[in-house]
C-alpha positions as CSV (number, residue, x, y, z in Angstrom):
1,X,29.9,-46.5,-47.4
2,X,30.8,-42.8,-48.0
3,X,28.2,-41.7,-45.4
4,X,31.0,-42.7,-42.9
5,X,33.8,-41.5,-44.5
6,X,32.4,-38.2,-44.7
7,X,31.6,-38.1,-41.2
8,X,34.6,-38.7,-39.7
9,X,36.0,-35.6,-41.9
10,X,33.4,-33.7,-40.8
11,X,34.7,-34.5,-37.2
12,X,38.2,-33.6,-38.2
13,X,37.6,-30.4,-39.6
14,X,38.5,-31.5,-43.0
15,X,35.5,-29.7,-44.4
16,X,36.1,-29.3,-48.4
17,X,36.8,-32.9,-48.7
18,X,34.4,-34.0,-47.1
19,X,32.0,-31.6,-49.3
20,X,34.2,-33.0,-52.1
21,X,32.9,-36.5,-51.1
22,X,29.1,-35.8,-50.3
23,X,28.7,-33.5,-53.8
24,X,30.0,-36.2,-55.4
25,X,27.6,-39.1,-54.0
26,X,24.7,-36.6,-54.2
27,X,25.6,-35.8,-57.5
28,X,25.3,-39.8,-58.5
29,X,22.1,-40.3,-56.6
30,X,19.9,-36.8,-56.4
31,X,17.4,-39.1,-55.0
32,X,18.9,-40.7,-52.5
33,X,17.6,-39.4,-49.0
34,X,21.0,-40.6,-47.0
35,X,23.1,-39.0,-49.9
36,X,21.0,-35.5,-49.2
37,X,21.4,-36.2,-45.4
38,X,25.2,-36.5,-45.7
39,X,25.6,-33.4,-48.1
40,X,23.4,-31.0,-45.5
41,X,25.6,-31.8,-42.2
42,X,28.6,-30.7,-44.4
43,X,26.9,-27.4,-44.9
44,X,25.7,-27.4,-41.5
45,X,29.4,-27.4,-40.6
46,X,30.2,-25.0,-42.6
47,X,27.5,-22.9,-41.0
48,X,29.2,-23.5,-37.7
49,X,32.6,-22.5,-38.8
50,X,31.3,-19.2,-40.6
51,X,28.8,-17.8,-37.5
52,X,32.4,-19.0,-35.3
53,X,34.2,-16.2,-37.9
54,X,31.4,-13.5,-38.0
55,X,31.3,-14.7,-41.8
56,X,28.0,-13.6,-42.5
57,X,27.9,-13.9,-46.4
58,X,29.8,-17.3,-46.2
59,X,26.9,-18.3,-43.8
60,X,24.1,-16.7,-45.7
61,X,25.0,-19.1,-48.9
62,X,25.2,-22.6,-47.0
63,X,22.1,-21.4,-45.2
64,X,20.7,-21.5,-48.8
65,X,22.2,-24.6,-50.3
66,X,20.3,-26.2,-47.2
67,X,17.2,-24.3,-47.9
68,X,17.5,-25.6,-51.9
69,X,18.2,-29.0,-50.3
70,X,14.9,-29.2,-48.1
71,X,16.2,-30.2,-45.0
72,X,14.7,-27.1,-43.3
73,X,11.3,-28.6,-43.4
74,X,11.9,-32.4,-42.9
75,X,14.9,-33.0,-41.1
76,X,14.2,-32.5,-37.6
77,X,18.2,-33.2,-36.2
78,X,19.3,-30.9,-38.6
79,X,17.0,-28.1,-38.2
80,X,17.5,-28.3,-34.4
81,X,20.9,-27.9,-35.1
82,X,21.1,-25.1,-37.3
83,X,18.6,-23.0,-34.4
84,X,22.0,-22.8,-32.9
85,X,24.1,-22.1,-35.9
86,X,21.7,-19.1,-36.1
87,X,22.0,-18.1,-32.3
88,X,26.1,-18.4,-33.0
89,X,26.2,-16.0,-36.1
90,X,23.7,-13.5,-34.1
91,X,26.3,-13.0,-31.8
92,X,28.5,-11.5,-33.6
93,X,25.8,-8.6,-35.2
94,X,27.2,-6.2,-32.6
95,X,31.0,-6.5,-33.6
96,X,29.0,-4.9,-37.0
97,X,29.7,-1.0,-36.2
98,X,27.6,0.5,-39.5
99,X,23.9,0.6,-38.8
100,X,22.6,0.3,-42.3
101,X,24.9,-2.8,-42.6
102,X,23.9,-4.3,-39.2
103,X,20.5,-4.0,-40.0
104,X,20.7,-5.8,-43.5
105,X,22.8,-8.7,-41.9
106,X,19.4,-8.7,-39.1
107,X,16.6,-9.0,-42.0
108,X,18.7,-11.4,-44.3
109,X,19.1,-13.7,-41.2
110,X,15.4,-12.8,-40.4
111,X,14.8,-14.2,-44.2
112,X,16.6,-17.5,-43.5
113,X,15.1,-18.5,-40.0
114,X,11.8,-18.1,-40.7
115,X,11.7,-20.8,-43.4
116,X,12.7,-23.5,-41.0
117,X,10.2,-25.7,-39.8
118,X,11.8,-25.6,-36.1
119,X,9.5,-27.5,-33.2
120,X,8.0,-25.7,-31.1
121,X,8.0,-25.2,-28.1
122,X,11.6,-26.3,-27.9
123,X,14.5,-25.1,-26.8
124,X,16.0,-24.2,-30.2
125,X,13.4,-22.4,-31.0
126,X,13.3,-20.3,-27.3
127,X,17.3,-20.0,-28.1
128,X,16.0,-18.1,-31.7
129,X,13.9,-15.6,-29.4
130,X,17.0,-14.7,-27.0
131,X,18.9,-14.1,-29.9
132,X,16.9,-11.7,-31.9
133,X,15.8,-10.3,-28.9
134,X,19.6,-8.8,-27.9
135,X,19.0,-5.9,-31.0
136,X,14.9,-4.7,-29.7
137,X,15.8,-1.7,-29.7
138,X,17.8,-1.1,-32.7
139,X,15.9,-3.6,-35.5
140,X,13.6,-1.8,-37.1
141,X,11.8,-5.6,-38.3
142,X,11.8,-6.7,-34.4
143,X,7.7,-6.5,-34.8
144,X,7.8,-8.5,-37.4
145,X,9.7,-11.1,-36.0
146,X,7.9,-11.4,-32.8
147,X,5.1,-11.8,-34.6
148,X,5.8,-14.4,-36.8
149,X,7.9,-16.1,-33.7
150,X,4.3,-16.2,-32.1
151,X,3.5,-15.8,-28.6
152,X,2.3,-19.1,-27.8
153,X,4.9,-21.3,-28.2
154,X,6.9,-20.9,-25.2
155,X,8.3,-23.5,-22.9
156,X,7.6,-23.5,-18.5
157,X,11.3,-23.1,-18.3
158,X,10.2,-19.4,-20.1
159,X,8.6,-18.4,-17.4
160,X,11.2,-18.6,-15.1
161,X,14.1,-16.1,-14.3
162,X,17.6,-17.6,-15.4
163,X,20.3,-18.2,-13.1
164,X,23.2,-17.1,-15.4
165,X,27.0,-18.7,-15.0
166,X,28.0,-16.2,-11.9
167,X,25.2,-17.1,-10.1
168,X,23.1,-14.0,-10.7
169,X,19.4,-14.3,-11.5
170,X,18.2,-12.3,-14.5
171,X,15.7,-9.7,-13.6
172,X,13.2,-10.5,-15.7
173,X,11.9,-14.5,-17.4
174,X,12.2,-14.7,-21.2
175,X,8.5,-14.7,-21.8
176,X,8.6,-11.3,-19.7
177,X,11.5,-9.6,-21.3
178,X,9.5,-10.8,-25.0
179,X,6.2,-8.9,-24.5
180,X,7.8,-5.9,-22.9
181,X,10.6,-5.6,-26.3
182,X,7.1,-6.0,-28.7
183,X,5.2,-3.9,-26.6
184,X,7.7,-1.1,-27.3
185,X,7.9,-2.1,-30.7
186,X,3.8,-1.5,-30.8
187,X,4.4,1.7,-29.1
188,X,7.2,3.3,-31.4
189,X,5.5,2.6,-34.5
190,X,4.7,5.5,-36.8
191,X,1.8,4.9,-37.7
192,X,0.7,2.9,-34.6
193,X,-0.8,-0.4,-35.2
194,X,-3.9,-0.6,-34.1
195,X,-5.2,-3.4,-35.1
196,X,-2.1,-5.3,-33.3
197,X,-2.3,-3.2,-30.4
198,X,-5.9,-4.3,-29.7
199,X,-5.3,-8.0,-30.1
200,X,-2.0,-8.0,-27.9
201,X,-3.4,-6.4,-25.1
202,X,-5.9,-9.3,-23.9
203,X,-2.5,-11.4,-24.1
204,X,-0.9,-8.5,-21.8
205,X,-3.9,-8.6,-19.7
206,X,-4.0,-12.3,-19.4
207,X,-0.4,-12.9,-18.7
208,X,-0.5,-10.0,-16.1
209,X,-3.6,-11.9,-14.2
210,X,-1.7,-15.6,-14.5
211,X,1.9,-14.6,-13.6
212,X,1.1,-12.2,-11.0
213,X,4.9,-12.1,-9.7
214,X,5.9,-10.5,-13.0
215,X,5.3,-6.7,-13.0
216,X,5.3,-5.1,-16.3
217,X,3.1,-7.0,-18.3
218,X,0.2,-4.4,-16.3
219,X,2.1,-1.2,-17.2
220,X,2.4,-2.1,-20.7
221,X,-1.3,-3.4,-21.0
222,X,-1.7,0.1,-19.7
223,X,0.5,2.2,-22.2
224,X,-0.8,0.1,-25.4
225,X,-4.9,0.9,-23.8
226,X,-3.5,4.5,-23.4
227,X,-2.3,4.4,-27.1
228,X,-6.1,3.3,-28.0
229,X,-7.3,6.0,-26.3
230,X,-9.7,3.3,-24.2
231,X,-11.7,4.8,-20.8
232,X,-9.8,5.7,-18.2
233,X,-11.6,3.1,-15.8
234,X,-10.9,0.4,-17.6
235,X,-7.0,1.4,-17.7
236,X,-6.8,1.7,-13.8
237,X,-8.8,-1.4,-13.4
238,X,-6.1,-3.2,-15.8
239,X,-3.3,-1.3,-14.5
240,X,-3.8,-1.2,-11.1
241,X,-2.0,-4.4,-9.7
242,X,1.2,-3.0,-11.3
243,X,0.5,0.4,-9.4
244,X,0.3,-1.5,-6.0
245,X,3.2,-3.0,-6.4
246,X,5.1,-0.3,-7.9
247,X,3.6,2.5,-5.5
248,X,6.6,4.2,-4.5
249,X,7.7,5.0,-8.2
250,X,7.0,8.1,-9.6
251,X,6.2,6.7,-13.1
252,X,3.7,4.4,-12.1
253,X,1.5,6.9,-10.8
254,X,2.5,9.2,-13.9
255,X,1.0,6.5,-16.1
256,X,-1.8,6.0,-13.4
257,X,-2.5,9.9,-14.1
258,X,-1.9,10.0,-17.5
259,X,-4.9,7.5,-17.5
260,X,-7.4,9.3,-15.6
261,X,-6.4,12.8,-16.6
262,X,-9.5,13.8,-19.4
263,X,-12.2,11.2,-16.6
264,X,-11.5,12.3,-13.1
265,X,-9.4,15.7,-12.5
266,X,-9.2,15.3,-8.5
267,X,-7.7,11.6,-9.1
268,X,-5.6,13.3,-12.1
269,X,-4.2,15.8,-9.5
270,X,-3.6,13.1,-6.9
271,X,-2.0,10.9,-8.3
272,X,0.7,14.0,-9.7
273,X,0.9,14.7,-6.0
274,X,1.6,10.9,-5.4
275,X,4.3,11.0,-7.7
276,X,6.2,13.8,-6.5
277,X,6.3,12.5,-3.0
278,X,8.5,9.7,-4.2
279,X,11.7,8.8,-3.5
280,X,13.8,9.7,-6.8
281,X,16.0,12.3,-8.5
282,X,14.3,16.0,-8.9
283,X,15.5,15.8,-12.6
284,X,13.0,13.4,-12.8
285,X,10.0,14.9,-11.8
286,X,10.3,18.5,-13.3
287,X,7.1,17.9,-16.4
288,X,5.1,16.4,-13.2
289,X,5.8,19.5,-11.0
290,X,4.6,21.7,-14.3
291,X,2.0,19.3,-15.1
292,X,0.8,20.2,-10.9
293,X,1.4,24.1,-11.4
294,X,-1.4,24.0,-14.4
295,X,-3.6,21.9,-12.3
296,X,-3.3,24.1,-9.2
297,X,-3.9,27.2,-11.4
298,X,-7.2,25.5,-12.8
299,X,-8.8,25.4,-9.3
300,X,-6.8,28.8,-7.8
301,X,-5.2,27.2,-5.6
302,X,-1.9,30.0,-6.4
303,X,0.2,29.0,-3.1
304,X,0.2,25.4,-3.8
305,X,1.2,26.5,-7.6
306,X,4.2,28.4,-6.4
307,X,5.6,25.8,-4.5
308,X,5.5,23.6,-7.1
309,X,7.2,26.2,-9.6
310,X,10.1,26.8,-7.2
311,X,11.2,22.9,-6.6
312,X,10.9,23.0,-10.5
313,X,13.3,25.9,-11.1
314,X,15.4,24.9,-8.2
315,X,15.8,22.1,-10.4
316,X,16.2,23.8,-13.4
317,X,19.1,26.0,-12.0
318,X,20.6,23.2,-9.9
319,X,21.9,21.5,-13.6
320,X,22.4,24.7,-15.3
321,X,23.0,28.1,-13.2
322,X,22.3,30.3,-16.9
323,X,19.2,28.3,-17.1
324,X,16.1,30.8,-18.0
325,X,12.3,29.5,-18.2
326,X,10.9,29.8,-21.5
327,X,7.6,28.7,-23.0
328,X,4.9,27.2,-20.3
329,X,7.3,27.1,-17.7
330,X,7.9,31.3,-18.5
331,X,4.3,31.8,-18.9
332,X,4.1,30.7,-15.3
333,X,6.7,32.4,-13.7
334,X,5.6,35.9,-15.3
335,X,2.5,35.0,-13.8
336,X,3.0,34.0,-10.2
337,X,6.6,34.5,-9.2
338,X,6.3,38.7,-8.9
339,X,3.0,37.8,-6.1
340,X,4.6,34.7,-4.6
341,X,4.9,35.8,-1.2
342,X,1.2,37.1,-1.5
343,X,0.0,33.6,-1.5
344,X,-1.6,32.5,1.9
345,X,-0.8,29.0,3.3
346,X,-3.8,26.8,2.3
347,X,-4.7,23.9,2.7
348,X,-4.8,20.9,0.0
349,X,-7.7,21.3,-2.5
350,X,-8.0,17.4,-2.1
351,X,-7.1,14.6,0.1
352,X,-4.7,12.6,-2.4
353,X,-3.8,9.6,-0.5
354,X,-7.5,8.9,0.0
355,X,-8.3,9.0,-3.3
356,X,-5.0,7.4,-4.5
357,X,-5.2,4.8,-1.9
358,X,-9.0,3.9,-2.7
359,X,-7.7,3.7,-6.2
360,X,-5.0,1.5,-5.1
361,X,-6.7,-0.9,-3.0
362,X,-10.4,-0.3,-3.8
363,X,-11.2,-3.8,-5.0
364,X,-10.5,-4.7,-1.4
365,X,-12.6,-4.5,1.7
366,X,-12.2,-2.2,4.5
367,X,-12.0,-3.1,8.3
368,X,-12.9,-0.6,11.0
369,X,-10.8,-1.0,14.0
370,X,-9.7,1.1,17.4
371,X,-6.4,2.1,18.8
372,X,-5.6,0.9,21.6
373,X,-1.8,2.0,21.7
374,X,0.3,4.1,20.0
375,X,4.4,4.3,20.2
376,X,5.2,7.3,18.0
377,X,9.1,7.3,18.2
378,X,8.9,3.8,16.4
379,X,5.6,4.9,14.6
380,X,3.8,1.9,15.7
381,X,0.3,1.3,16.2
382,X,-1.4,-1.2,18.2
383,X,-5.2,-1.9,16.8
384,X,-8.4,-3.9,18.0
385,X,-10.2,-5.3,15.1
386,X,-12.3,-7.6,16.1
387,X,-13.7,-9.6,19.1
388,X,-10.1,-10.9,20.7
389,X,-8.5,-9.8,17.8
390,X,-5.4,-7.3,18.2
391,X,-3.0,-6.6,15.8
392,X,-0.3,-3.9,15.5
393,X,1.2,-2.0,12.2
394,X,3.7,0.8,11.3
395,X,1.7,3.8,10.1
396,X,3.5,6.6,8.3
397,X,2.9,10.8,8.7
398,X,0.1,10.9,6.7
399,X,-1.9,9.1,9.6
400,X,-1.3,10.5,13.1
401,X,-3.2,8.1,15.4
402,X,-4.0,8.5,19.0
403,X,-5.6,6.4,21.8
404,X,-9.5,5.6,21.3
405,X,-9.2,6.5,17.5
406,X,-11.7,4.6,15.4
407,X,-9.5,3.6,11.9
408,X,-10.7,2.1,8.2
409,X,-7.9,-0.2,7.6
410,X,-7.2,-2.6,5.2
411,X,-5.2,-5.6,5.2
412,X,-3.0,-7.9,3.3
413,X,-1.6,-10.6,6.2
414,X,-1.3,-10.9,9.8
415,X,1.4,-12.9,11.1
416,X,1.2,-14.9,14.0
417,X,2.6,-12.5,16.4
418,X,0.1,-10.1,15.4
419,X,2.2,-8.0,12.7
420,X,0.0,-6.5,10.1
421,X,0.6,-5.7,6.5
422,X,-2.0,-2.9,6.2
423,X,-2.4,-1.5,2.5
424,X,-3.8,2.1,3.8
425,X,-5.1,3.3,7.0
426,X,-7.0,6.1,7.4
427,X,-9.4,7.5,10.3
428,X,-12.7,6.2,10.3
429,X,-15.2,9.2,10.2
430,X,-18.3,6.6,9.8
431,X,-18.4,5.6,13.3
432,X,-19.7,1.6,14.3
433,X,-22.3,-0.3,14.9
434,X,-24.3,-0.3,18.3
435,X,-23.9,-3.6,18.4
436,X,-20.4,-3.6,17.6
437,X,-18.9,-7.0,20.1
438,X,-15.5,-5.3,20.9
439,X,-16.3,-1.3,21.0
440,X,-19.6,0.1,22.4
441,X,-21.2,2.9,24.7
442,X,-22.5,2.1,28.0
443,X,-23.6,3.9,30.9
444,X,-23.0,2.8,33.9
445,X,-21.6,4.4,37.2
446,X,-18.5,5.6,39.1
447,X,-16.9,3.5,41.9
448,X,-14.3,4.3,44.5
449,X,-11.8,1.9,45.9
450,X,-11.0,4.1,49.5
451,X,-8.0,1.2,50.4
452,X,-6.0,0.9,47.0
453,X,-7.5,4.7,46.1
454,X,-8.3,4.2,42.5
455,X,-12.2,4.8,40.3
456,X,-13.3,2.5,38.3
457,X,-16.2,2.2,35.6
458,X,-19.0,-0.1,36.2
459,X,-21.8,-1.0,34.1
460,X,-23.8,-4.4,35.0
461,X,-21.2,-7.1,34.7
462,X,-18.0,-4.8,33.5
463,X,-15.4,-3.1,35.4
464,X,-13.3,-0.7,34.3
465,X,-10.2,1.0,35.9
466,X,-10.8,4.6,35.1
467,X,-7.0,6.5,34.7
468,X,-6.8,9.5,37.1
469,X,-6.2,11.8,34.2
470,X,-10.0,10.9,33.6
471,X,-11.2,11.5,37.3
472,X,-9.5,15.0,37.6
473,X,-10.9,16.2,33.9
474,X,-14.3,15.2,34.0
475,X,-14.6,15.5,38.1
476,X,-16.1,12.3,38.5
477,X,-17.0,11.5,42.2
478,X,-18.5,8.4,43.7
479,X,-21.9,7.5,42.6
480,X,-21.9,9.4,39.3
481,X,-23.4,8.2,36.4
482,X,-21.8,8.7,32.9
483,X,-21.5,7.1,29.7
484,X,-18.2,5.6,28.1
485,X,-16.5,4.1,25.2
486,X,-15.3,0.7,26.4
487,X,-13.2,-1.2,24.2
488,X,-11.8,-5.2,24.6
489,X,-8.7,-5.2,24.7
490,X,-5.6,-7.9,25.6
491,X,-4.1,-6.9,29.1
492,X,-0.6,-7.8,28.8
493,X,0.2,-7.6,32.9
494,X,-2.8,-9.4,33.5
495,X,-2.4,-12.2,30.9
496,X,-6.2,-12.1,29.7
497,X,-8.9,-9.8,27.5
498,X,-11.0,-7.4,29.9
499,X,-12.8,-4.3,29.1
500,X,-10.4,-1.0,29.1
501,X,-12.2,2.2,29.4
502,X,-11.2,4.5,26.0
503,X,-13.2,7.7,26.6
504,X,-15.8,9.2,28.7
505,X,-18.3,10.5,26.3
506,X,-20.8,12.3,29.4
C-alpha cells in the first residue's frame, strides 16, 4: 500500500519523494478519499518545514494546494494540525523589518486561516488567537480578524492567566488581553464604528460583571460608551467597579472625569483633584493640572488656579529649562502669574473625596459609628458600630478623628480580630437615633467615691467613671445633675462591655 510508504518518508524528511509518490497515486485515483488523505499530510509537511524557514510564499502555495484539495473543511486531524502550522509561520512576521511587506504577509495569512473549518472552542483555534494577537497594534485588519475569530468561542482554560516556562504568570487571561486589543482596535478607527462599538459594549459590560477579578474590561466598556457619547451616569455606573479598584491611578479618575465632565461639574472638578493627588510621575499629570486651572477659573477660585499653574510649569521647566508656555497654558500665565501672590488662601470650592467617594462606593450602604479610640502616630482608629460590636481601621489625613466622634463608614470585611476594610469614612454630621442601643443621652447624676477619690456618672442602672479632665472642666460636684453621651464600649482591663462616658453635653 503506498499510503504507508509515503508515510514513513514523510517521517524521514524525505519530502519530494514522498510528494512524488502521493501525486502519483492521487493522480491514478482523484476519487479516492485515502489517496487525497495521503497527498494533504505531504503538503502539511511541507507547511511545517516552510513556517520552520520563515518561507512565507513557499507556505502560502501548499496552504492552497490543501485549500484546492478540500481538506480544510472535512478533515478534522488535518485542520487541527495545520492551526499550528499557521501559529509557526506567524512567528516569524516580526523577523519581516518592511511594514508594507509585514502587513501583506499578515492579510494573506488572514486569507488562508479563515477558510478552515477549525473546531471551536479548541485549542487550535485559541492557539490562532495568540498568534494574531502578537501584531494588535500594528495590523491594520486586526478588527477584522477578531471579528470573524468571534468572541464566543473561547475555552475555561481562556479565562485563566498562563503560567509561562519560568514560572511567571501572565498579567492578563487570553480572553482579557482579546477584548482589550479589539477594544483599541474600535477606538482607533477613523471613522469609528458605531454600529460595532454599540454591540461590543454589552459583551464588555457582561464580561466585566462575570469575571470581576479582571480589571479592564470596565475601563474599556467605559472609553467605547465615551466614544458613543452615551450619559454620563450610565458610564460611571458601568465604569465604576474598575474605578474602585483602580482608585489610586490617576487615569482612572481621568476617564471617571472625562465621563461626567458636560453632566456634573463639581464631580468633574473632583475627580481632576482625585487624580492629581495620586501617586505618579508630574509628567503625567500636566493636561489634568491645566484641565483644573480652567475649572478653578470658571468658579473664581484664582488661588487654587495658581497653584495648580505652578506644579504645571515646575513641570514644564523641570524637562526643558528653555521651556516657554504658549497657547492655553500662556493665556493663563499672562492672566494670573503677574497677581499670584494677591491671591488669598481659600478654601476648597468643594469637598472632592465626598463626592468622589460617594461616587466610588455609593451603590453601598453606610454605617454610622463612634470613636472610641484613636492612636494617631500609627493612624489607627478604634470604632463602635453596633451593640458589642467594635472594630478598628487605618484612616488616612483626609479624616482626622477624635474621641466621641460620630463617623459614616462603610465597609468591605471585618476580620476576626476586629480589622476593618473600610471603603471611605467620613464624619457623620446627621447625628443618631434616640433610640440608638450602643450610643445615647441620658441624664442622670454626679457621684463621689471619698475612699478611692474618683466621680462617676450614674443614671438608673448605669455607672460611669467620669475622667478628672471632665470634673475640673465642667465643675461637677456631688449631687449634680447633667446630661451625657454614653457609649458601650469593650473594657480591655476589665475583660467585659460597660457603659464609658464620651461627653458631657450639660
Amino acid at each position: 500500500m503506498p499510503g504507508i510508504e509515503i508515510k514513513r518518508l514523510r517521517q524521514e524528511g524525505n519530502l519530494d519523494e514522498a510528494l512524488k509518490m502521493a501525486k502519483e497515486e492521487f493522480e491514478a485515483m482523484p476519487t479516492d478519499e485515502w489517496a487525497k488523505r495521503n497527498l494533504a499530510w505531504v503538503y502539511d509537511n511541507y507547511c511545517k518545514k516552510y513556517a520552520e524557514e520563515g518561507n512565507y510564499q513557499a507556505f502560502y502555495d501548499a496552504v492552497c494546494v490543501l485549500i484546492d484539495l478540500g481538506v480544510n473543511q472535512s478533515e478534522a486531524m488535518l485542520i487541527n494540525s495545520m492551526g499550528w502550522r499557521f501559529r509557526s509561520m506567524l512567528s516569524s512576521v516580526d523577523k519581516i523589518e518592511n511594514a508594507d511587506e509585514r502587513t501583506r504577509v499578515l492579510d494573506g495569512l488572514f486569507e488562508l486561516v479563515h477558510q478552515f473549518n477549525f473546531a471551536k472552542p479548541s485549542d487550535t483555534y485559541s492557539v490562532l488567537l495568540k498568534a494574531f494577537l502578537k501584531y494588535k497594534d500594528i495590523w491594520s485588519s486586526f478588527k477584522e480578524f477578531c471579528e470573524w475569530w468571534g468572541f464566543d468561542n473561547f475555552r475555561q482554560e481562556d479565562y485563566m492567566c498562563e503560567t509561562l516556562p519560568t514560572g511567571r504568570k501572565e498579567s492578563f487571561s487570553l480572553v482579557e488581553r482579546a477584548y482589550m486589543a479589539y477594544a483599541k482596535s474600535l477606538l482607533k478607527g477613523n471613522p469609528m464604528d458605531t454600529e460595532a462599538i454599540s454591540a461590543f459594549v454589552p459583551k464588555l459590560e457582561s464580561l466585566a460583571e462575570q469575571h470581576p477579578e479582571m480589571d479592564y474590561p470596565g475601563y474599556f466598556a467605559g472609553k467605547l460608551m465615551l466614544a458613543l457619547k452615551e450619559k454620563g451616569d450610565d458610564i460611571v455606573a458601568t465604569i465604576r467597579p474598575f474605578v474602585r479598584k483602580k482608585k489610586n491611578e490617576f487615569w482612572a479618575w481621568q476617564l471617571l472625569a472625562e465621563a461626567v465632565e458636560e453632566s456634573n461639574k463639581d464631580l468633574y472638578l473632583a475627580c481632576l483633584l482625585r487624580a492629581v493627588q495620586c501617586k505618579t510621575k508630574a509628567d503625567y499629570l500636566v493636561n489634568i493640572r491645566l484641565r483644573l486651572v480652567r475649572e478653578f477659573l470658571s468658579r473664581q477660585a484664582f488661588y487654587h488656579a495658581v497653584q495648580q499653574l505652578r506644579k504645571y510649569g515646575k513641570t514644564k521647566l523641570a524637562n526643558n529649562a528653555n521651556w516657554q508656555p504658549s497657547g492655553e497654558a500662556r493665556y493663563y500665565f499672562d492672566q494670573l502669574w503677574q497677581q499670584r501672590d494677591s491671591y488669598q488662601l481659600e478654601p476648597l470650592p468643594i469637598d472632592y473625596l465626598a463626592l468622589t467617594n460617594h461616587v466610588l462606593f455609593g451603590d453601598m450602604p453606610e454605617i454610622k459609628c463612634v470613636v472610641s479610640f484613636v492612636n494617631s502616630d500609627k493612624q489607627i482608629v478604634t470604632v463602635v458600630y453596633g451593640k458589642e460590636k467594635e472594630g478598628f481601621f487605618k484612616y488616612d489625613k483626609s479624616l482626622q478623628p477624635t474621641i466621641g466622634m460620630m463617623l459614616s463608614i462603610r465597609v468591605q470585611e471585618v476580620s476576626q480580630d476586629g480589622f476593618m476594610k473600610v471603603l471611605s469614612a467620613r464624619e457623620c454630621l446627621e447625628g443618631f437615633n434616640s433610640d440608638c442601643e450602643y450610643y445615647k443621652e441620658v441624664e442622670g447624676i454626679v457621684i463621689y467615691n471619698e475612699r478611692k477619690d474618683i466621680y462617676s456618672f450614674k443614671a438608673d442602672n448605669i455607672v460611669c467613671f467620669i475622667p478628672p479632665q471632665y470634673v475640673e472642666k465642667y465643675m461637677l460636684e456631688k449631687g449634680k445633675t447633667v446630661k451625657s453621651m454614653i457609649l458601650y464600649s469593650y473594657n480591655k482591663k476589665q475583660n467585659k462591655w460597660m457603659w464609658k462616658l464620651m461627653n458631657i453635653v450639660s
